[in-house]
ROGU-242349 format. One line per field, with one value per atom (N, C-alpha, C): residue number from 1; residue in one letter; atom name; x, z, y. Coordinates in pm, whole numbers. Each point is the difference from the previous one (the first is absolute). Layout:
BEGIN
resi <- (NUM, ...)
resn <- (A, ...)
name <- (CA, ...)
c1 <- (X, ...)
c3 <- (Z, ...)
c2 <- (Y, ...)
This chain:
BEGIN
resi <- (1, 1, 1, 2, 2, 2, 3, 3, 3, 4, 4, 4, 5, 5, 5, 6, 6, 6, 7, 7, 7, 8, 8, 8, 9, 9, 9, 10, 10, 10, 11, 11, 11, 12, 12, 12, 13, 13, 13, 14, 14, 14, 15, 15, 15, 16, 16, 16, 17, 17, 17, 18, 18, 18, 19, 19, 19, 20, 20, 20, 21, 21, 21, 22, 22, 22, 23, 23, 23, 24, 24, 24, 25, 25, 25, 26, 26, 26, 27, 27, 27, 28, 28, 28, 29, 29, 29, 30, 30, 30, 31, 31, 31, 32, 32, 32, 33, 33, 33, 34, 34, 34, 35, 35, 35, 36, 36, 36, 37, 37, 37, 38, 38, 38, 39, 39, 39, 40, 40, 40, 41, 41, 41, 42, 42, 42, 43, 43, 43, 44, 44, 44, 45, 45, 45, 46, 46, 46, 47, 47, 47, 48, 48, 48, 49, 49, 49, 50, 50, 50, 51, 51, 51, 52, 52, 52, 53, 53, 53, 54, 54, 54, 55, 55, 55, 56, 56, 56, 57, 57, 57, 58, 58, 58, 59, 59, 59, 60, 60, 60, 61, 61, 61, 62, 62, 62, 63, 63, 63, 64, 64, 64, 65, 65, 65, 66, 66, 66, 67, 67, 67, 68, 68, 68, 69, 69, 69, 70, 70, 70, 71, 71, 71, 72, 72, 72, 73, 73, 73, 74, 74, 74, 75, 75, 75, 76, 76, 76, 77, 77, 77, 78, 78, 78, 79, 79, 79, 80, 80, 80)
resn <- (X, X, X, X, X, X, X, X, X, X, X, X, X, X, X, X, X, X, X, X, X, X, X, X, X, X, X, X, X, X, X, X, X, X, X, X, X, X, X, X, X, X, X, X, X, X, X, X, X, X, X, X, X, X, X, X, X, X, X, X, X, X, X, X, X, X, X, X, X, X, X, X, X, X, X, X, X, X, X, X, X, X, X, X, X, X, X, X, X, X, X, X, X, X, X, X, X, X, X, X, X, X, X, X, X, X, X, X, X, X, X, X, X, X, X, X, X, X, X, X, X, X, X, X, X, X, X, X, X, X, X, X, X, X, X, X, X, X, X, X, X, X, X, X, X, X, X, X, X, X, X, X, X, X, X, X, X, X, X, X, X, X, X, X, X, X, X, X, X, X, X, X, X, X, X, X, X, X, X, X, X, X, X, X, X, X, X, X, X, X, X, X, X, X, X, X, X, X, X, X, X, X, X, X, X, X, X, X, X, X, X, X, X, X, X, X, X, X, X, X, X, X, X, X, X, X, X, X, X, X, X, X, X, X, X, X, X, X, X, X)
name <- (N, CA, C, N, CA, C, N, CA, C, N, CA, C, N, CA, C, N, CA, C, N, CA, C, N, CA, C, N, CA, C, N, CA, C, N, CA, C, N, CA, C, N, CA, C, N, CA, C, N, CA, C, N, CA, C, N, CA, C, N, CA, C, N, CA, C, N, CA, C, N, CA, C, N, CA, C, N, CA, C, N, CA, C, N, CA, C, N, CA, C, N, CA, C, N, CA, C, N, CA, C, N, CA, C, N, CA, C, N, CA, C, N, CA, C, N, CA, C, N, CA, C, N, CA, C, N, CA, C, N, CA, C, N, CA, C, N, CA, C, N, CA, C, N, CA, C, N, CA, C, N, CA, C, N, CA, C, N, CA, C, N, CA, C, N, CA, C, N, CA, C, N, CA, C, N, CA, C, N, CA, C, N, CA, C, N, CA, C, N, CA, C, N, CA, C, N, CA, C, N, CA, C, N, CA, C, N, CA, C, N, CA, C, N, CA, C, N, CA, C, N, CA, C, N, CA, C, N, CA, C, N, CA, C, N, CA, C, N, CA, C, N, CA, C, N, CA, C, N, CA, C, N, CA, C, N, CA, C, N, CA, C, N, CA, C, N, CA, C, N, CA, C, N, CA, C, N, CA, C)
c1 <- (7936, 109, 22, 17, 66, 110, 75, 142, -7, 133, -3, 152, -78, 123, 45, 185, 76, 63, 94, 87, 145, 23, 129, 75, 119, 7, -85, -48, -69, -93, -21, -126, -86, -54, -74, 31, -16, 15, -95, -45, -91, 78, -10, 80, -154, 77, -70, 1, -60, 1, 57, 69, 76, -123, -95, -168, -26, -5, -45, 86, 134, 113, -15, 29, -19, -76, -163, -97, -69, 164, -60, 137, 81, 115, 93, -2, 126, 70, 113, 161, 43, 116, 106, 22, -13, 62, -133, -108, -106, -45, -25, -72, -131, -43, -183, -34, -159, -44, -94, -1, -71, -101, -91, -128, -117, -38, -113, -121, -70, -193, -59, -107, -119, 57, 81, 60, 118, 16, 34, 144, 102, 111, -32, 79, 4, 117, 65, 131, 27, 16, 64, 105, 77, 98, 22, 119, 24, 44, -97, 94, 86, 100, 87, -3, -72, -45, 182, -63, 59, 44, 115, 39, 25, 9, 49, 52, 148, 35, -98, -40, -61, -124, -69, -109, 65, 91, 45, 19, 94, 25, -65, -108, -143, -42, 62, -85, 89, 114, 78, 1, -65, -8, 62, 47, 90, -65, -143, -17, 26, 30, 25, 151, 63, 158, 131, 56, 55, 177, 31, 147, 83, 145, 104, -25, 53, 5, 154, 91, 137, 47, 34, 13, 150, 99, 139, 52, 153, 106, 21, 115, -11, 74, -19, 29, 93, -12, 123, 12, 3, 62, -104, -118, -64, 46, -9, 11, -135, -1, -116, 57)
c3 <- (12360, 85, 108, 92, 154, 0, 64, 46, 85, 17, 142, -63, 50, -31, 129, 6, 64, 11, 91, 24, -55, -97, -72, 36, 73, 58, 73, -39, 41, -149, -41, -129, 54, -123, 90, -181, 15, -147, -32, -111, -43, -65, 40, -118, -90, -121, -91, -82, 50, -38, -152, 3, -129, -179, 90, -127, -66, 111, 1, -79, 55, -113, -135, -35, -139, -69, 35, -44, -60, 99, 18, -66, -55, -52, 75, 88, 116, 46, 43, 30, 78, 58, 140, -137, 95, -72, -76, -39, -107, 76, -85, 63, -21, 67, 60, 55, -88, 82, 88, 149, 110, 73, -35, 47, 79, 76, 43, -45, 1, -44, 81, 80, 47, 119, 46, 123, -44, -131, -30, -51, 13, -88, -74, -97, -163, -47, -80, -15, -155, -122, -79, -107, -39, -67, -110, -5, -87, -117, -119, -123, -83, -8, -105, -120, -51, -192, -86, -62, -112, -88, -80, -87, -125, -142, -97, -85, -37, -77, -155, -45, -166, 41, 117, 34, 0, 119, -12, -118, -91, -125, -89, 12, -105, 22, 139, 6, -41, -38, -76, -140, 11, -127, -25, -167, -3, 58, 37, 91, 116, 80, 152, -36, -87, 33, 20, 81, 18, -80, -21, -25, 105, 6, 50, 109, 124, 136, 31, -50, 49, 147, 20, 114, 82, -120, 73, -45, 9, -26, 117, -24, 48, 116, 120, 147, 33, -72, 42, -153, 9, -84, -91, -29, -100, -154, -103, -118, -104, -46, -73, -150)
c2 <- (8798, -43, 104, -1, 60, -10, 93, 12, 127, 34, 98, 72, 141, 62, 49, 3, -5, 104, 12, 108, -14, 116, 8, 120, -2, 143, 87, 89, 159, -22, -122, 6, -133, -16, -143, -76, -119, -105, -57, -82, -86, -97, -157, -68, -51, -31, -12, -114, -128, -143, -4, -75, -62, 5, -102, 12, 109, 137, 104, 94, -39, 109, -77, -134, -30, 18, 41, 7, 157, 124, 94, 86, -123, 52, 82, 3, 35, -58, 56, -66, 106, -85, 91, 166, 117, 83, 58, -49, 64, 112, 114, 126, -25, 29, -16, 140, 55, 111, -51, 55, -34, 124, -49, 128, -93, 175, -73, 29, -84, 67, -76, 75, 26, -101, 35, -104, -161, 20, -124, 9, -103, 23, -37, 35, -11, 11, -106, -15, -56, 64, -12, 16, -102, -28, 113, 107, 80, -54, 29, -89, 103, -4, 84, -32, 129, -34, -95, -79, -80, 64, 31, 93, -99, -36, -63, 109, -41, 136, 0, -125, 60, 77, -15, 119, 84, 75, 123, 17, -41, 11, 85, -84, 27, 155, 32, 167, 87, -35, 116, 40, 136, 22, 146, 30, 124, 120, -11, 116, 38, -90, -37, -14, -44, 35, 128, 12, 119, -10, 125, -9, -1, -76, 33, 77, -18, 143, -59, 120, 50, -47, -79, 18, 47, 50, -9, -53, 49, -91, -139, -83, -102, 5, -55, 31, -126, -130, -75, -80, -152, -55, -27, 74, -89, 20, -74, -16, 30, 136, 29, 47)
């Protein structure tokens, strides 16, 4: 597909056909890393790792756990 990129301010834009974002999993707002190689853009979608707490879970073990850190008495209304 062809298209033309435009002038956005003091940057320039690319829109990015509707097909192309669904297909490429992007939406208004997604961070995308944008590089170039060997003359070419290159533009992809940053994915932010998936967290499930019973994974985390699973990596705690009594060696990796720490005691208590003091932190102070209490500075307004909490209830401890």
């Amino acid at each position: 597909m062809r298209t033309k990129i435009q002038k956005w301010g003091n940057s320039l834009a690319l829109r990015i056909p509707k097909s192309f974002a669904e297909e490429a999993e992007v939406e208004a707002g997604s961070r995308v890393d944008l590089s170039v190689t060997d003359g070419q853009l290159v533009i992809r979608p940053v994915r932010s790792p998936r967290f499930e707490l019973h994974a985390l879970l699973a990596g705690v073990k009594k060696e990796n756990l720490h005691e208590e850190i003091p932190t102070g008495a209490p500075t307004g209304r909490e209830a401890w």
